[in-house]
N, C-alpha and C positions, 0 to 999 in steps of 0.2 A: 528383529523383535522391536516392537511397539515401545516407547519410555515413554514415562510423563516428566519432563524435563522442568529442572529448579528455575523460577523466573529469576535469579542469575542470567540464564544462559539465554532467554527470551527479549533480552531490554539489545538496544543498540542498533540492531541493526534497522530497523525503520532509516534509519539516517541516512542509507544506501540505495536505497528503492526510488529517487527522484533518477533524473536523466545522467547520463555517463559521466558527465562534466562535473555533477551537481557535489559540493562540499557544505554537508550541516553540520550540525555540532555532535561529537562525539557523548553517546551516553557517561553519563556519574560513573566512576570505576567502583567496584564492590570492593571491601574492605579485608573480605573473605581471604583467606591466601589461597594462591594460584596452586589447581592443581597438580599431578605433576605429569610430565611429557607421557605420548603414548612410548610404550616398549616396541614397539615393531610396526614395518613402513612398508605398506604393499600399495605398490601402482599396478592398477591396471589401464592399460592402454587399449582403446578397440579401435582395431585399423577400420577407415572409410566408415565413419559412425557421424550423420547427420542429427545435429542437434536437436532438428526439430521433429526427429523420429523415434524419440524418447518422452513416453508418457510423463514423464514430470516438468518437460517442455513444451505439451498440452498436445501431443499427437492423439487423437482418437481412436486409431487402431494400436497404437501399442500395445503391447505385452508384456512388459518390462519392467516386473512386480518386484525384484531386488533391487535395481537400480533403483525404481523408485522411493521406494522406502530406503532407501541410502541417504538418497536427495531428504526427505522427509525427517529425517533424523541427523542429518548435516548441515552443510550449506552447498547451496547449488547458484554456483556462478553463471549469469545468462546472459554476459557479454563477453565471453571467451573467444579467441580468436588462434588459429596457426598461423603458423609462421610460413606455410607453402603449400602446396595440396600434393606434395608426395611423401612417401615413410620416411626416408632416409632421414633428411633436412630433418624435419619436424620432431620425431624423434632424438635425433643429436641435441637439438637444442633443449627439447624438455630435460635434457640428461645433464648438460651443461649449462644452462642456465644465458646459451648465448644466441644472437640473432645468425642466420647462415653466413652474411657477409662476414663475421667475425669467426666463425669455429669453421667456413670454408667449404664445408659440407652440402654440395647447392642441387646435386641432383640423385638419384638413384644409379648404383654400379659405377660411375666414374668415378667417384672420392669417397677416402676413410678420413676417419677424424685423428688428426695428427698425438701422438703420445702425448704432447706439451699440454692439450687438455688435462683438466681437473672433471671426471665426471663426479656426479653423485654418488656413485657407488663407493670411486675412492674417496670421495671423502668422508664417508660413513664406516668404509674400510678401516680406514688410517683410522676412526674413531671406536676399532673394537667391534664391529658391525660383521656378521653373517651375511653372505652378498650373492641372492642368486637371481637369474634370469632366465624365462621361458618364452623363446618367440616360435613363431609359429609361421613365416615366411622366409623364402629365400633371401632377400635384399634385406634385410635385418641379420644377415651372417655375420661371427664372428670377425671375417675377413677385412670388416668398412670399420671397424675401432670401438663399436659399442660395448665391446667384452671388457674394456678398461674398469677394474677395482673390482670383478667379479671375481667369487671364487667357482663357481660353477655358471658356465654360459652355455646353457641346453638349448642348443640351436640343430639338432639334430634330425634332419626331415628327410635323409635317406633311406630310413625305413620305410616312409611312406611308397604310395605306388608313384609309377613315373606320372606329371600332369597328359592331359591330353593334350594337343596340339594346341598352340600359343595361349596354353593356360600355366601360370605361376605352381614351382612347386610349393604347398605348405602341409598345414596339417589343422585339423579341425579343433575346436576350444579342448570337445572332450578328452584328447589322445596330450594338446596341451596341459593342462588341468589334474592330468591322471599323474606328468612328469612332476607339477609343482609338490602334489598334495605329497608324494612318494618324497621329494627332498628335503621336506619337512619332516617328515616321517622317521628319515633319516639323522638329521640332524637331533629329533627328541629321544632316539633308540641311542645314539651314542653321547648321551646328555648334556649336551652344547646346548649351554643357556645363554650365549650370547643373544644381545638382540637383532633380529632379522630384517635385513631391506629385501624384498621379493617384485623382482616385475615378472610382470606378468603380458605377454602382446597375445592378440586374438585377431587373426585375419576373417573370420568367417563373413563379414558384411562385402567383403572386396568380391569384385565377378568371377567368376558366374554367381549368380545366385540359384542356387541349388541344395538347400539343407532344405530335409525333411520335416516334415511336420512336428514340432517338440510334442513330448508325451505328455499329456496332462493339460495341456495348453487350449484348451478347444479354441478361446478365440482366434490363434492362427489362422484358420481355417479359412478367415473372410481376406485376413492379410497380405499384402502383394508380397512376392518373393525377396525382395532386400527387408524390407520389414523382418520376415521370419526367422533371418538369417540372424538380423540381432535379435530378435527373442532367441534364438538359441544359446547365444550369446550369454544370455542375462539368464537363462535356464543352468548354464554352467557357473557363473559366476556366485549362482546361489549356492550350487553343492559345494564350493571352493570355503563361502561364507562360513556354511555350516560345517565342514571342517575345523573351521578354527574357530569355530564355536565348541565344538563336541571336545578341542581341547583346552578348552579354556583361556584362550589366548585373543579372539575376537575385540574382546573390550578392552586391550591393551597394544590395539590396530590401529596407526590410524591409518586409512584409507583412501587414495585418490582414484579418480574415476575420469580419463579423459580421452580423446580421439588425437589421433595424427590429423585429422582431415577430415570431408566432409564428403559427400558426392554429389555430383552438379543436378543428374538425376533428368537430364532430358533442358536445363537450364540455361540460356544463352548456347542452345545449341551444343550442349556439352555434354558425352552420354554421363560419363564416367567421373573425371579429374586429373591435378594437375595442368591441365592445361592454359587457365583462367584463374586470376585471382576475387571469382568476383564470393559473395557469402556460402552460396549455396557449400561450395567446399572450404571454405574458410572459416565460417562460426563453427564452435565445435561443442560438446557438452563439457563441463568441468566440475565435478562431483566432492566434497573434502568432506570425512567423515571423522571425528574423533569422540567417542562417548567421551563427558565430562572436561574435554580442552577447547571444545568449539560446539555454539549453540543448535539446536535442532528448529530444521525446519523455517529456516529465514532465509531467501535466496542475498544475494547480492549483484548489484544492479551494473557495478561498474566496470567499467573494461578492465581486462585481463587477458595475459597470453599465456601461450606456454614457456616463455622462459623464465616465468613466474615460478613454475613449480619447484625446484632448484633451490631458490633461498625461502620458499613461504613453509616445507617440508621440513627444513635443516632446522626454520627457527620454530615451528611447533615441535621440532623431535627434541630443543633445547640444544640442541646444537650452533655453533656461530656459523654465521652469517657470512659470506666473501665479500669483499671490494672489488674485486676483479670481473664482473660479470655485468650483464644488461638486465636481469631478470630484478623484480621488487619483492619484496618480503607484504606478503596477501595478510600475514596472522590477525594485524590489528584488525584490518577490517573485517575478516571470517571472525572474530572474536567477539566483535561489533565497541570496538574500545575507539574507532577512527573511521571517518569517511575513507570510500573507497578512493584508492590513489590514483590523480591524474595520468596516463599515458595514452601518447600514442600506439595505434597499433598496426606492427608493420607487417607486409606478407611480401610474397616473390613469386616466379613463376621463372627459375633460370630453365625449367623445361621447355618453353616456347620456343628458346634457341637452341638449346643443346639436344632438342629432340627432333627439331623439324628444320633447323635453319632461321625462324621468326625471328622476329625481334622478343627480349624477356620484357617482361612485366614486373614491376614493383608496384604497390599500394600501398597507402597510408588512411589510417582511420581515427578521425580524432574532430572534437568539436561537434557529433552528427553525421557528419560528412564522411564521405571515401574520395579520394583520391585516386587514380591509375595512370602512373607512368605509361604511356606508350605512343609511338608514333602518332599517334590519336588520340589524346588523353583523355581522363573520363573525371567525372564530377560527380557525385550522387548524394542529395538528400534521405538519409538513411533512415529520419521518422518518417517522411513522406512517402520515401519510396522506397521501402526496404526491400524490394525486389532487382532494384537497380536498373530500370527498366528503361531511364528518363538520363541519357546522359545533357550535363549543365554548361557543359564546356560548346564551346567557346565563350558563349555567350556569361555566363558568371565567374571569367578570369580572376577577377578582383576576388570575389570568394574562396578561387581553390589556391591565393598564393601563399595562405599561412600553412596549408595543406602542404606544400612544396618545402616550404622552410622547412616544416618538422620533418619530411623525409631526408633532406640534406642531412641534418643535425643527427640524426638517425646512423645515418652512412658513413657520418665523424665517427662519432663515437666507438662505430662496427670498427673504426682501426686504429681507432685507440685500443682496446681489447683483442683485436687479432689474433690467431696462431697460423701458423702456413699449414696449407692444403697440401692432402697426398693426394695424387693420381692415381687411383687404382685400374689396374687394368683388367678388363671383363673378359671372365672365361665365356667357354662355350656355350653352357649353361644357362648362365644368368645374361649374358646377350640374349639368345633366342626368348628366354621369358620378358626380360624389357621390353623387348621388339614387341612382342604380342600381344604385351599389356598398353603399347601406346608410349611406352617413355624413352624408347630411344627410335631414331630413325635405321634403317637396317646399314648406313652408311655413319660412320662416328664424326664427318665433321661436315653434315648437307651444305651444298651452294645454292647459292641464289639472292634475291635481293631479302632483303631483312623487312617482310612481309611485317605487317601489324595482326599479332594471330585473331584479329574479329575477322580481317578477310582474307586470312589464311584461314579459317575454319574451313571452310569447304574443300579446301587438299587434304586438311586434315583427314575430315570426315572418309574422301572418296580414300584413304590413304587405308583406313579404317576398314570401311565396307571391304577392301579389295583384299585384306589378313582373313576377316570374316568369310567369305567367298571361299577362299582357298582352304581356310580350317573346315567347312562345307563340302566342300568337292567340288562347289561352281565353278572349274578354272577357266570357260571358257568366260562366263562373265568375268572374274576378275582380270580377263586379259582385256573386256571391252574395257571395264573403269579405270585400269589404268594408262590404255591408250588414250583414252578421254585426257586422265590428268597431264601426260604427255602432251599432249597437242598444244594444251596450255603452260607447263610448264617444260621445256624438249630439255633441259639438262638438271628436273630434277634427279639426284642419286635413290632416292629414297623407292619413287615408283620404278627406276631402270632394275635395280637390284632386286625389286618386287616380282619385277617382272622378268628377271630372270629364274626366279624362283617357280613363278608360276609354269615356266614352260620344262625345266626340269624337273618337277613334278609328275608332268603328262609324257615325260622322257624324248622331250622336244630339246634331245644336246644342244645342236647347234643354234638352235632359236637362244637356248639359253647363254650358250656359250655368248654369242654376239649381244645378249641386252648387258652382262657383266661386263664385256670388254669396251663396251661401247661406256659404262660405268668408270671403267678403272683408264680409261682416256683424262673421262673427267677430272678424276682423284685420284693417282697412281697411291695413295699413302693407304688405301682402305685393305688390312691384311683378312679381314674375312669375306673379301670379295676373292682373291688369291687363294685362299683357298676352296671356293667356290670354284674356283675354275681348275683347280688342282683334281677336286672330288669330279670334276665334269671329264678332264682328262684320265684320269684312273678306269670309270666306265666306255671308254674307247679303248682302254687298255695301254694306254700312252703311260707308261707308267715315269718316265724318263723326264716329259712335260709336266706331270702330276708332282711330281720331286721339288722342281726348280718352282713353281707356283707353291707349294707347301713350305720350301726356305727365304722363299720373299717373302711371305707371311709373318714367318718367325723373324726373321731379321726386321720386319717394322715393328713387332711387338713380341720382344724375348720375352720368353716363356708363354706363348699364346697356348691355351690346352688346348685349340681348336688345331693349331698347324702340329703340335706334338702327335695329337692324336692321328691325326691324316698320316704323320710321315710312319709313323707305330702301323700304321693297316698297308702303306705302301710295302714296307719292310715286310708286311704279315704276305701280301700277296705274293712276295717275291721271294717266297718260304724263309725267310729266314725270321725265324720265329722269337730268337732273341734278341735278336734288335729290334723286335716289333714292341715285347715286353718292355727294353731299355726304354724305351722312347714312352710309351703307355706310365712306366713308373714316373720318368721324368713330366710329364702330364701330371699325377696323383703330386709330386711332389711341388710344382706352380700354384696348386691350388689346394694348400692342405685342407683337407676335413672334406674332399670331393672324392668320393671313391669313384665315380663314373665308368674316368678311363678305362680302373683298372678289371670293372665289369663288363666293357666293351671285350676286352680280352680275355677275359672270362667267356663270355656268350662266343665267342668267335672258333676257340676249343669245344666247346659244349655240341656248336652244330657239329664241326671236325669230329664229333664222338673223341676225341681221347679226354678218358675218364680221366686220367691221373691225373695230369695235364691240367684239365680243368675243376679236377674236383678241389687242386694246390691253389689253383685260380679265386677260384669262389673263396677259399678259406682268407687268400687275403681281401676278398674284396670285403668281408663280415668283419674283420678284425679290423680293417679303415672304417667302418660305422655304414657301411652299405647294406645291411644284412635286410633287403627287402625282404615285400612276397614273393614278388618274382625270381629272384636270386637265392630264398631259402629255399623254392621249389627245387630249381635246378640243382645249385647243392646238393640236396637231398638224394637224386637220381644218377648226382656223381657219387655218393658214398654206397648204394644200392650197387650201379653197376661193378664197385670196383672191392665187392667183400666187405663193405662194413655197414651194415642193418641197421645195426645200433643205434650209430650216426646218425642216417635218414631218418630214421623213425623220429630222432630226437629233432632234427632239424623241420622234420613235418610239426610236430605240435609247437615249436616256436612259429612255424607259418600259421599256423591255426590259431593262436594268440592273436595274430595280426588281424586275420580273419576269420573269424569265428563261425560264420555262416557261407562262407566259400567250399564248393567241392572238393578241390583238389586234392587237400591235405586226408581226406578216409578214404577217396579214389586212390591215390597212392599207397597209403597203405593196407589197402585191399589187394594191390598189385606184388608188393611185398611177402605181404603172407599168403597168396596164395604162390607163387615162386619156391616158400618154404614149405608148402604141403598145408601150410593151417588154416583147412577150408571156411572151418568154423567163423571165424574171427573176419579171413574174409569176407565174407559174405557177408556178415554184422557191419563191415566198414563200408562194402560197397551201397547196402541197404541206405546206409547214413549218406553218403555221397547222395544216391539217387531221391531222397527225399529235400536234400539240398536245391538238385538242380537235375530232374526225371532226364533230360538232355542226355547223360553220361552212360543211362542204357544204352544206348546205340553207340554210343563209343565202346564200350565193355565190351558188343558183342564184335567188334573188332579188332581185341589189344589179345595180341599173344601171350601177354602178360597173364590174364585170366583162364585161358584154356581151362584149364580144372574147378573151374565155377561156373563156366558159361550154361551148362545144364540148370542152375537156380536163376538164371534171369527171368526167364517167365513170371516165376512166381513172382522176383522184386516187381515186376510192371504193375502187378494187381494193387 
């Protein structure tokens, strides 16, 4: 909603709109007493959201009619910076208030953020505070430490379907959105008035880009596919609004609005991010909305980061403020009582090393300028050249060495504030999604010389092209490009292990067997190369060979669920079916809130036909929070085969929840009732199937299941 805002809230900030550096005089304070704090704190975060793809940041094609009117009715900060260009990091730090070097937290799946943290949550907790959170990707699991001072952390994305190949699993805003509005819902039905901290993450702008057209939106239409993705975004975030409008709680919101991150978008050669700390993914949007605490419609001009958010949240929510942290308290200037606060701003890119072997990147931003640490260092005039297009080094040393001091001072600081770093170790799961998003290399500690990733780009890239290829089915090109990258690099891990992949794919064992050995030469430490060659032995039937490569695995990385699961299908093969499960549980239990394993063994009784078997299977793999489509189906076919209808029936329309417009769930139940003689009804469900998806006649006229309806198909075709 539109306000006409008291010229209180209109004076002050002009005094911010000069250059980043710029300190004027702070407006006359009003006399007026200060209203009082909002009652309730909702962040939302939208993963891989370019600042400059937000109509209130002057994009032409946007669509982005909530957010914008947020900005409109706020303050909208338009020198916002992250602190790195992947979730993990960037996130921790909005939560804590700290730069990576200090909370430790520096790449995606290798590190959780230590207990010793103070997130916002807890301290809003400790403060009496309702605490819950909704993300919507894998690498934001409870697992890396973000769940600290939640009382609910809906990180729940097993229900969704499995990703396709080297796509992340998550879950769309809508199915996000649906969880929040539902905890609220909950919390108002059992009359818990405290006040509410709610985040809120939205992956929908991360790759693929692939959301449909929003409904009502006609300008999409002309919009390139990341664009639409965040109008969808902003589509959802408006039903979110209007819920907590419709309960009256909106105007006792306040409101943040920011990104982990940015996308390079084709930028210095960068499709995606992560990789480079140059703006394209490191300016970010930053949105604070408060009716009556903070004026509408005045941007603010000067640098900010995210570990701003932390103390600028606590002291609008009237909350105190920590000493312990890097982040500034934003209020006065969002308030427009103070010029915006000096700082540098700093970013990272520990993924250049920890992903590919490069050398990392640090930047610093302060004065106009950017600075970039790296074997090459860079310089950049940021009114002049705000594409960065013009590096100034070597030649204006002298200009970038106050640049250098502030990142020193930076680095102090990071250990004055410290916590120690956990090592987390990557399941199965979350490696192969890394892998295929670009943030790990397939090998966890690549060799080679400590490249400067400008001209490591191009390994990157063909490293890139050769995932792409094989997600494709091109394997014979991804076997040229990474021969290519071979020839120039002959002992890197990243393309050997690639390329071992590539040929066990086309079920080229030995090709593959020799590019992973020729790998684990290199790096004897790599345990999911072992067990690559475990899984490579098993299909010869070696099973003996497949053993001892599945326990060198495990013994480099206890509790690996990749070598649990191997030894759990070794045992499966070698019938002994209990020790397959021991091993399967022991997998579920390394990585709590992963039901996978225990659906591997699930699915593996399921082909075996024993109902019971797996129908016990499936039961636990719902009751771990795996209760997909796919999983409720088969379920469902286990309670069918083994006497209980009930069951199936019931476990079909929880699949049909999930999927509302998929066949299967009235195909099935057409299979059902006509089994029980109840022609009628079949044939009404099969009718429903076949207007879903007309494909399912021709299967009908071949499931023994049907026999006693097969006579009405005709008529369905018409």
């Amino acid at each position: 909603m539109i306000r006409a805002w008291p010229a209180l809230w209109t004076l002050g900030l002009a005094a911010c709109l000069s250059s980043p550096t710029t300190s004027d005089s702070p407006s006359a304070p009003s006399a007026a007493a200060p209203p009082p704090p909002p009652r309730h704190l909702l962040l939302i975060t939208l993963d891989t959201t370019r600042r400059d793809r937000l109509g209130t940041y002057g994009h032409l094609l946007a669509d982005t009619q909530r957010l914008d009117r947020l900005a409109d009715e706020g303050v909208r900060c338009d020198d916002a910076t992250a602190v790195a260009g992947i979730t993990l990091p960037t996130h921790t730090s909005i939560m804590t208030g700290l730069l990576p070097p200090a909370h430790g937290v520096r790449d995606n799946g290798n590190h959780a953020l230590a207990p010793q943290a103070l997130t916002l949550a807890e301290r809003l907790g400790d403060a009496g505070w309702a605490t819950g959170a909704f993300v919507s990707a894998v690498v934001l699991q409870r697992r890396y430490g973000l769940d600290q001072g939640f009382e609910v952390y809906d990180d729940d994305l097993w229900t969704e379907d499995d990703p396709p190949m080297f796509m992340i699993r998550s879950r769309p805003a809508r199915r996000t959105i649906d969880q929040t509005i539902a905890w609220w819902d909950t919390r108002d039905e059992q009359g818990d008035d405290r006040p509410r901290f709610t985040w809120v993450h939205l992956f929908d702008a991360h790759q693929p880009y692939t959301s449909p057209l929003p409904a009502h939106r006609a300008k999409a239409i002309a919009q390139p596919p990341y664009d639409r993705e965040i109008t969808t975004m902003d589509v959802e975030i408006g039903r979110m609004l209007d819920d907590l409008q419709a309960r009256g709680q909106l105007d006792e919101t306040l409101i943040v609005v920011t990104a982990d991150h940015g996308e390079a978008l084709g930028e210095h050669g960068e499709k995606t991010h992560g990789l480079f700390v140059y703006d394209g993914t490191i300016r970010i949007p930053m949105i604070w909305w408060a009716p009556g605490a903070l004026p509408a419609g005045q941007p603010l001009s000067g640098p900010v980061s995210q570990i701003d958010v932390l103390p600028t949240a606590l002291s609008l929510l009237g909350q105190p403020v920590p000493d312990d942290i890097q982040g500034l308290d934003l209020s006065p200037a969002l308030r427009g009582e103070a010029p915006s606060p000096r700082q540098a701003q700093y970013a990272e890119s520990i993924l250049a090393q920890s992903g590919f072997g490069f050398a990392p990147l640090f930047s610093i931003r302060t004065g106009g300028h950017k600075a970039i640490r790296a074997p090459r260092p860079e310089l950049y005039d940021l009114a002049a050249d705000p594409r960065e297009r013009t590096n100034l080094l070597p030649d204006q040393a002298a200009q970038a060495a106050p640049l250098w001091t502030a990142l020193e001072a930076i680095e102090a600081d990071s250990e004055r504030v410290a916590i120690p770093a956990i090592h987390q170790d990557i399941d199965a799961a979350t490696r192969e999604t890394l892998l295929a998003l670009g943030y790990l290399s397939p090998d966890p500690t690549p060799t080679g010389p400590a490249l400067d990733p400008k001209d490591g780009l191009r390994f990157h890239r063909m490293l890139e092209q050769a995932r792409h290829l094989i997600r494709d089915g091109r394997a014979d090109d991804a076997e040229a490009t990474l021969t290519s990258l071979l020839d120039a690099l002959p002992d890197n891990l990243s393309a050997l292990n690639l390329l071992g992949t590539v040929h066990a794919g086309e079920n080229r064992r030995e090709q593959a067997v020799e590019a992973w050995s020729r790998s684990l030469a290199l790096d004897p430490a790599q345990s999911r190369i072992h067990v690559n060659l475990a899984r490579a032995a098993m299909g010869r039937g070696d099973l003996a060979t497949a053993t001892s490569h599945a326990e060198s695995a495990l013994t480099l990385t206890p509790g690996s669920v990749e070598a649990l699961n191997t030894l759990g299908l070794i045992a499966y093969l070698s019938g002994d079916d209990a020790g397959a499960f021991a091993r399967f549980q022991q997998a579920v239990d390394a990585n709590p809130g992963a039901p996978k394993p225990l659906q591997f063994h699930a699915d593996l009784l399921f082909e075996r036909k024993r109902w019971t078997a797996s129908r016990d299977a499936y039961q636990r793999v719902i009751a771990a929070g795996g209760g997909n489509f796919g999983v409720l189906m088969r379920a469902s076919q286990t309670h069918r085969e083994t006497g209980d209808p009930a069951t199936a029936l019931a476990l079909l329309d929880q699949g049909e929840a999930l999927k509302p417009d998929h066949w299967q769930p009235p195909y099935d139940r057409a299979c059902l009732w006509a089994l029980q003689g109840r022609r009628a009804e079949a044939i009404d469900a099969l009718r429903t199937a076949a207007a879903r998806d007309p494909h399912v006649l021709a299967r009908a006229a071949r499931d023994h299941d049907l026999v006693t309806v097969r006579d009405a198909l005709p008529g369905l075709r018409q």
